[in-house]
N, C-alpha and C positions, 0 to 999 in steps of 0.2 A: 495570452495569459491574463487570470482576473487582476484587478488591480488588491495593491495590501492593505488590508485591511488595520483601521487604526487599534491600539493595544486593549483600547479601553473598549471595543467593539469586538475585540477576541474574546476575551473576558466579562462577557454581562451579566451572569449571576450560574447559577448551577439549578437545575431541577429534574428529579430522576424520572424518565419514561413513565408513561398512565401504562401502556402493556405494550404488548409487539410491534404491534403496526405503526405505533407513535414514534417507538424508537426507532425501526427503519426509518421511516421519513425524517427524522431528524438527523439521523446517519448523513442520508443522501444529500438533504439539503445542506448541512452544515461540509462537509467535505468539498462540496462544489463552492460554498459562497467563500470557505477560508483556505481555500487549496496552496496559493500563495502563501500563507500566514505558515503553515502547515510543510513548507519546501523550508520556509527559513529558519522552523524550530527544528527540524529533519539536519539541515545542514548545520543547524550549533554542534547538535549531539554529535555527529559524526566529529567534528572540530575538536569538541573537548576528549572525544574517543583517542583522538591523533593525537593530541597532545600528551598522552595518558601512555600509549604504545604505539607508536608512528610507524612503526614495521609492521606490527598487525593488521592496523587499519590499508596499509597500503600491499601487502600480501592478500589479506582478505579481499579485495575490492578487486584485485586483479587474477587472482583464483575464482571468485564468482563470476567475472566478467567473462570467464575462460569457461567454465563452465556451462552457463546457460549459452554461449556463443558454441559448441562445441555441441549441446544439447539440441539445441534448435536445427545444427544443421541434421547429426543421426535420427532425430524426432520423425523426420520426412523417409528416411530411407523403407522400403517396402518391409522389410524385414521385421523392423520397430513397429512401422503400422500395423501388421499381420497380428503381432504379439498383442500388442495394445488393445486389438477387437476382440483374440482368440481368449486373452487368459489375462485381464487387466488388475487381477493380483496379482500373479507373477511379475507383469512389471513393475508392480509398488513394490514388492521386494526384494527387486533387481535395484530399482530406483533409489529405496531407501540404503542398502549394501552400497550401492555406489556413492554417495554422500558420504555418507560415515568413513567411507576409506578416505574420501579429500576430505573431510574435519581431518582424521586423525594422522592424513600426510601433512598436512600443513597447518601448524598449530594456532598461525595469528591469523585464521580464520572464525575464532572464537570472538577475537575483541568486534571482526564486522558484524559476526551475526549478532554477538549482543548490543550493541548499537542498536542496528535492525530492529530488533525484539523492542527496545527502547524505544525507537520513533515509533514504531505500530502501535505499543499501547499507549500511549501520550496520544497520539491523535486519534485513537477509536473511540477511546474514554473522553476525550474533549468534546468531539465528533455528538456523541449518543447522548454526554450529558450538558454541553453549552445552550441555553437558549433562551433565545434570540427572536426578540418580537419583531416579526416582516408579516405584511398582509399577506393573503392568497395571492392578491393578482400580481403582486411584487414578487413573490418566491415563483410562479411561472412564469412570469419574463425572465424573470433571471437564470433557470433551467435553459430557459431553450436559449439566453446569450451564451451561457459556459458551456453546452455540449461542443464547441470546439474546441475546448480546452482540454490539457493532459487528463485532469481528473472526468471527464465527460465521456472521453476514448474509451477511458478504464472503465466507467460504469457499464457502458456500451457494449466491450468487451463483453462483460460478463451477464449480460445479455440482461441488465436492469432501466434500459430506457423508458420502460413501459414506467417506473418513481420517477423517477425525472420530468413527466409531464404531471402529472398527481400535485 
């Protein structure tokens, strides 16, 4: 895990994107250098969410965890595959039908996901508009030390390694 970054290094001044390409790069690099910073403003908001409705927060968290754990395993099964290749609307509106019934079974599913919603735009928006004067040769060292980190997997995942050396 990177190390934390100090407050006054979170916060270095604000300046909006020249156009697309700028902001991605600032996305990727800022998300990798503050990831840590980024888990513990993540875990306030959840905190103060609990403090707020504590059954929500802890219904929610354990409905989603039931969820995707329950998803991932049917995800695999032939049948799901088959659908997913043959008619991949249909699954979205199989997918989106089945959410909407756990929202509306389980009500303090609302307090997690706005949470949720709450940590993602605090960090996209920090993320796209934080920055932060590092040289070149400093922001690719630093890419290739954090792709073992959680946030490097993630990028990796979603198949953006190719910014990550950039």
């Amino acid at each position: 895990m990177p190390p934390f970054r100090q407050w006054g290094d979170f916060f270095p001044g604000w300046k909006t994107p020249a156009n697309g390409t700028d902001f991605h790069d600032r996305l990727i690099s800022n998300l990798l250098y503050y990831q840590t910073n980024y888990l513990v403003l993540s875990t306030a908001v959840y905190i103060i969410a609990g403090f707020k409705d504590p059954v929500g927060v802890g219904t929610g968290t354990a409905v989603m965890l039931a969820v995707f754990l329950l998803s991932a395993c049917v995800g695999e099964l032939p049948l799901i595959v088959g659908l997913k290749r043959r008619s991949p609307l249909t699954f979205l509106i199989i997918d989106i039908i089945a959410v909407h019934f756990v929202a509306k079974t389980f009500v303090g599913i609302r307090t997690f996901l706005s949470a949720t919603a709450i940590c993602l735009a605090v960090t996209v928006s920090h993320a796209s508009l934080c920055n932060r004067n590092v040289n070149e040769v400093a922001c690719i060292k630093e890419a290739q030390e954090l792709k073992g980190s959680p946030m490097g997997f993630l990028i990796k995942a979603r198949g953006k390694e190719k910014e990550m050396n950039n």
